[in-house]
C-alpha positions as CSV (number, residue, x, y, z in Angstrom):
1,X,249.3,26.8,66.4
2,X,248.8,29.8,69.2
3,X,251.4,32.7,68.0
4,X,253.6,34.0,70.6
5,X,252.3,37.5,70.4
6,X,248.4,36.1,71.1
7,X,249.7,34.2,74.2
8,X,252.1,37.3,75.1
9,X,248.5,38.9,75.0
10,X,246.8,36.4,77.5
11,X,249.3,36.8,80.0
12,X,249.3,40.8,79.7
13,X,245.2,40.4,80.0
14,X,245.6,38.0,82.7
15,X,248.2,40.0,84.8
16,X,246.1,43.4,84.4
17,X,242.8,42.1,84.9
18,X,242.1,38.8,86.3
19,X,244.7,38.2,88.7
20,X,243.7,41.8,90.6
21,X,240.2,40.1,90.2
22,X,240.8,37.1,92.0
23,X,242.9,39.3,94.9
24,X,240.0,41.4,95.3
25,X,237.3,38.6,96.0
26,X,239.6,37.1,98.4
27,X,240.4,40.2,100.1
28,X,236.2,40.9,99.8
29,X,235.5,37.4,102.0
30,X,238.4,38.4,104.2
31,X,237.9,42.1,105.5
32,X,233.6,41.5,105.5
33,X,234.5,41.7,109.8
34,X,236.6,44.9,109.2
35,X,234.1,47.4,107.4
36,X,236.7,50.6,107.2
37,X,239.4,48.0,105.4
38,X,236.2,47.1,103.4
39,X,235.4,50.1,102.0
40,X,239.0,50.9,101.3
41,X,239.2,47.6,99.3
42,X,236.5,48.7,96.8
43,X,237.6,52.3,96.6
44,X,241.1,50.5,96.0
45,X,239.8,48.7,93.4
46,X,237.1,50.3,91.7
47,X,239.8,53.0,91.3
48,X,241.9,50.4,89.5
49,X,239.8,49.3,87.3
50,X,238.6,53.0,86.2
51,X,242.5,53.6,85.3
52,X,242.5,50.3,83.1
53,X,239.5,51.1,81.9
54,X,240.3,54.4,81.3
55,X,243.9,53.3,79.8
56,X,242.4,51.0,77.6
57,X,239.7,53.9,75.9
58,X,243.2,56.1,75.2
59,X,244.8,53.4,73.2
60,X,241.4,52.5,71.4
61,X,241.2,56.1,70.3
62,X,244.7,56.8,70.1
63,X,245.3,53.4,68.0
């Protein structure tokens, strides 16, 4: 049996990373006809996924 903390962990993973992954590949086929909404998505996001990643090095050390 799946503890509740591992699936408590899933969702956490999924809400941080994967859901803001799927948003950004819509948004990427949807603003291809509006290049300055474009480039704002990946700045957006790139700068979103730096914090996680960023966030996730701290507790790694700190831990």
């Amino acid at each position: 049996m799946i503890s509740p903390a591992v699936l408590t962990a899933v969702e956490v993973f999924a809400a941080i990373m994967i859901l803001p992954t799927v948003i950004y590949f819509l948004g990427h086929h949807l603003m291809r006809p509006f290049p300055k909404a474009f480039n704002a998505l990946h700045l957006m996001f790139g700068g979103y996924m730096a914090s996680v990643f960023t966030a996730a090095l701290v507790v790694l050390v700190i831990s």
